[in-house]
C-alpha positions in Angstrom: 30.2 -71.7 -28.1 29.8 -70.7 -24.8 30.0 -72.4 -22.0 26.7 -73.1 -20.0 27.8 -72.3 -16.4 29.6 -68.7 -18.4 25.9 -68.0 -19.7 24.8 -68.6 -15.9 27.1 -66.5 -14.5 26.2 -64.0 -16.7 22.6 -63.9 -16.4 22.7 -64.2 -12.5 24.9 -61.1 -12.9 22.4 -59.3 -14.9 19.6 -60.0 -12.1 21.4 -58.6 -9.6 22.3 -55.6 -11.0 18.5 -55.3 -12.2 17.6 -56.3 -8.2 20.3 -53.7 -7.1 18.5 -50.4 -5.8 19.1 -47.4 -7.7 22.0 -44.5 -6.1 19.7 -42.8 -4.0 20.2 -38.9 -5.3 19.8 -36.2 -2.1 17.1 -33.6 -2.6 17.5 -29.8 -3.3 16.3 -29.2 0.0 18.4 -31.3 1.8 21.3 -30.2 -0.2 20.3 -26.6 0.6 20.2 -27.0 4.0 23.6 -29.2 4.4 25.5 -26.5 2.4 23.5 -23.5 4.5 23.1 -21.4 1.6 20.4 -21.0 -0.9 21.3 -20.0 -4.5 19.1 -17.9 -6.2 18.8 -16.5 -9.5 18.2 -13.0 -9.4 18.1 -10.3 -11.9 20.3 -7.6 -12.4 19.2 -5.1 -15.0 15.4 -4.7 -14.6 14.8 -2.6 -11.9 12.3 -2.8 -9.8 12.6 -6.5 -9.4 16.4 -6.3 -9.4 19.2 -4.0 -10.3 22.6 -2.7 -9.0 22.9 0.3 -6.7 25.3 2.6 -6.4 26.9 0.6 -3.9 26.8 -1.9 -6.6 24.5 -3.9 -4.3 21.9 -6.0 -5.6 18.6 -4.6 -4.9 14.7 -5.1 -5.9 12.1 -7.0 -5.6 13.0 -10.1 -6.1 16.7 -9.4 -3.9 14.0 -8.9 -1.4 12.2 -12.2 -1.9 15.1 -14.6 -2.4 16.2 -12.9 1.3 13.5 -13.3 2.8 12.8 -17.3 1.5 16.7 -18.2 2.6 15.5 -16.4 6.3 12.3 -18.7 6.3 14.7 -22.0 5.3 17.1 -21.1 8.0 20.2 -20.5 5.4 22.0 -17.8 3.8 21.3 -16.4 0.8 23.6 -16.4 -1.9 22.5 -13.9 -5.0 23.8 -15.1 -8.3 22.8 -12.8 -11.5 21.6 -13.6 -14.7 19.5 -12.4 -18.2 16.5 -13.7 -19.0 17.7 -16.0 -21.7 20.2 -17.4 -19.2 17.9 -17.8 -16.2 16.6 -21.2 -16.5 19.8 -22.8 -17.9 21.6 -21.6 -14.8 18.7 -24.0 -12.7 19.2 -26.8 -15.1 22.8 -27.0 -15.1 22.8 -26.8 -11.2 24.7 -23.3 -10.8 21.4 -22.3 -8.7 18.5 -24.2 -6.2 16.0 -21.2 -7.4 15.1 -18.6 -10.0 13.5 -15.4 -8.6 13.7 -13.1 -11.8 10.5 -12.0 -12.4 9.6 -15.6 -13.9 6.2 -15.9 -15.9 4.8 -19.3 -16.5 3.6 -20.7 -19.4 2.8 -23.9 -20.8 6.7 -24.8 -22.4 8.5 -23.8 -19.3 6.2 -26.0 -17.0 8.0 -28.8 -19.2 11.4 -27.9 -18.0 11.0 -26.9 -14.5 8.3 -26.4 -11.9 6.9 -23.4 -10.1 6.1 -21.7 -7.2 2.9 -20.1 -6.3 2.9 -16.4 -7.3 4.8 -13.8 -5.2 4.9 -10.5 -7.4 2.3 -9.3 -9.4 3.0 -8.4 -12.9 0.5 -7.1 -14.9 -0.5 -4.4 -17.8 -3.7 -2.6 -17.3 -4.8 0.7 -18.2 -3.5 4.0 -15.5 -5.5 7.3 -15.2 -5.5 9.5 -12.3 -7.4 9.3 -9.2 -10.9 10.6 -10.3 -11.0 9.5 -13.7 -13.1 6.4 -14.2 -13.1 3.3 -16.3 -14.1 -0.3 -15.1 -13.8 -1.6 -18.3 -12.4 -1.4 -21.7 -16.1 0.3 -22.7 -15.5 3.3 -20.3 -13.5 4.2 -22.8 -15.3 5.5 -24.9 -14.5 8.6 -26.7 -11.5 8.9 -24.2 -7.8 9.8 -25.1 -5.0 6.4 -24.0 -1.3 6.2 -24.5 0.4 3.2 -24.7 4.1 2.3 -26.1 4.0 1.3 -29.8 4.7 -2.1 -30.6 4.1 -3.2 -26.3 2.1 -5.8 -25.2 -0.9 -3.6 -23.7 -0.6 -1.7 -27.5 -1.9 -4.8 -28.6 -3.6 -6.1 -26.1 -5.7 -3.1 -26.2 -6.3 -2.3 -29.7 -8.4 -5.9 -29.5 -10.5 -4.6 -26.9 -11.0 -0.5 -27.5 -14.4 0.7 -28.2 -14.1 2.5 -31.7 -14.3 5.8 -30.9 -11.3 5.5 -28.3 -8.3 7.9 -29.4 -4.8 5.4 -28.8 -1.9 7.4 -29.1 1.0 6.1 -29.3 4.3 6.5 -28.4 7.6 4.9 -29.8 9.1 3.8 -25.8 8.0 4.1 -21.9 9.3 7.6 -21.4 7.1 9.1 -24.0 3.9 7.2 -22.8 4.7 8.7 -19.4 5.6 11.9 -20.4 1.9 11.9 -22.0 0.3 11.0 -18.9 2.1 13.4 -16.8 1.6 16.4 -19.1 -2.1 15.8 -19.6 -1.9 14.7 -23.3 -3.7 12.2 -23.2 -6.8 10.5 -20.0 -5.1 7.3 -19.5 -2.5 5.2 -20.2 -1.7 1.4 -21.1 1.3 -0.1 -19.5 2.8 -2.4 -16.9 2.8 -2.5 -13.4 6.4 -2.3 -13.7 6.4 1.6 -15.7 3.5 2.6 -13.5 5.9 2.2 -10.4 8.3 4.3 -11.8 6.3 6.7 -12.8 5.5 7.0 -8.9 8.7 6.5 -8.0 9.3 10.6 -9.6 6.6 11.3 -6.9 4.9 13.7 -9.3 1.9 15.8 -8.9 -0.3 13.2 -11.1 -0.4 9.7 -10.0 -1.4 7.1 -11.9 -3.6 4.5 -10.2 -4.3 1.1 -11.9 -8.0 1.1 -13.6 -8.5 -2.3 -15.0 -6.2 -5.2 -16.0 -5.4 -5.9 -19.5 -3.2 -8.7 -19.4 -2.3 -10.8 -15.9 0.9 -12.3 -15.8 2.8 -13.1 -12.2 6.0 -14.0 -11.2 7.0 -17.4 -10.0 9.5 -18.8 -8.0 10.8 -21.3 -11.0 12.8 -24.7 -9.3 13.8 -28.0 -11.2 11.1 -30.5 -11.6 10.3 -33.5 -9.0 11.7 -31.7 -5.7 8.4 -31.9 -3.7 10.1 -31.3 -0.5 11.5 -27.9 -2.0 8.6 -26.8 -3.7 6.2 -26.8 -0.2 8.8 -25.3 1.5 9.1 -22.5 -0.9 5.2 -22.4 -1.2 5.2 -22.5 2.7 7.6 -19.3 3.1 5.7 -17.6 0.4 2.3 -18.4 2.3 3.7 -17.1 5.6 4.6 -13.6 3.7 1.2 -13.4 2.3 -0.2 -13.9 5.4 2.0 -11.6 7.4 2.2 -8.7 5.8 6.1 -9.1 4.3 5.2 -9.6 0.5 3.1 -6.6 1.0 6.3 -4.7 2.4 8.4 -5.7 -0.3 5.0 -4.9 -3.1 5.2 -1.5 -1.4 8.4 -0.7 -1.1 9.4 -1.4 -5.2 5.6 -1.3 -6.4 4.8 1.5 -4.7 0.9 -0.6 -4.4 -0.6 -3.3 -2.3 -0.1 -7.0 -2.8 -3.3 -7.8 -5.0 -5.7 -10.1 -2.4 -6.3 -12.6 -5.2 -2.3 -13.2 -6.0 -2.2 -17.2 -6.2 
């Protein structure tokens, strides 16, 4: 048996270390800030958010961004690559404070981690040259589109094409845009993304966005329960909005505006 003033000892020690407050852990923030350096996840092979030069310099998009956030924080900026499929394990494991990788958000990754409001938009809608018009998936009627087999906007679209539209398709990008810019076909379904390249050859025929299909932004993605960092980030990304830098960086890679209703 044992004895009573053990069992006392014992349960006084169990109080205590109930009563005890809990190792108070130092925010991402104030971490950031101690160290002077932001780490950010940025990507490396999907250009124009991020890709290597021929310096073998990180550039894009989101290079751009995660600068520009580190500026507003007061720190350096430390750029660390990653795939998509490694992305968000590199924030939970703690190898970086942010993920700037052209980051959508969706219901299962708001369980894991937490996000910024939108920065870069990211988007597939339907492209067709300055004079040609089409509000709407009705305008087009009778019309000629052509869209990547197999994409997103393919199917995307085909639920939403008037009957008597004429989808050609096409078995990758180049041979959507080769379409377009030979005059194969009146418009064309794709990303934001393939539209900016195609401007980027600074051809004769430019395509100029239509009408969304599918709306899908990029977030700045950050571990969960960091308030402090989150406003920050929101705070620097606010700031850009509002004074014209986003729209820089949206022109610069985009080769567009900065949509007004980007939240």
């Amino acid at each position: 048996m044992i004895p009573r003033r053990t069992l006392l000892a014992l349960a006084a020690a169990a109080l205590a270390a109930t009563l005890a407050p809990a190792p108070v852990r130092a925010d991402v923030l104030d971490q950031i800030k101690a160290r002077k350096t932001l780490r950010v996840a940025v990507p490396q092979d999907f250009p124009p958010f991020g890709s290597v030069g021929a310096d073998m310099t990180p550039n894009g998009y989101d290079i751009d961004t995660a600068t520009l956030i580190a500026k507003e924080l007061g720190v350096k900026v430390e750029l660390v690559p990653v795939t998509s499929a490694n992305r968000i394990p590199y924030l939970q494991t703690n190898k970086v404070d942010l993920v700037i990788s052209s980051l959508g958000k969706n219901e299962e990754r708001e369980k894991v981690i937490d996000f910024s409001t939108a920065y870069a938009p990211f988007f597939n809608g339907v492209f067709g040259p300055p004079a040609a018009k089409a509000a709407g998936a009705a305008d087009l009627s009778k019309k000629t589109v052509g869209v990547t087999r197999g994409s997103v906007e393919d199917l995307e679209l085909s639920k939403i094409a008037p009957p008597d539209a004429v989808i050609k398709r096409y078995e990758d990008n180049n041979g959507t845009i080769s379409s377009f810019l030979s005059g194969q076909v009146d418009f064309v379904a794709t990303g934001n993304v393939v539209a900016a390249a195609i401007l980027a050859r600074n051809p004769p025929k430019k395509p100029e966005l239509k009408f969304l299909i599918k709306n899908s932004p990029c977030y700045v993605g950050m571990s969960k329960g960091e308030p402090k960092l989150k406003e920050a980030v929101d705070a620097a990304i606010a700031k850009a909005k509002t004074n014209g830098s986003l729209d820089q960086i949206s022109q610069k890679w985009l080769k567009t505006d900065l949509p007004k209703d980007l939240l």
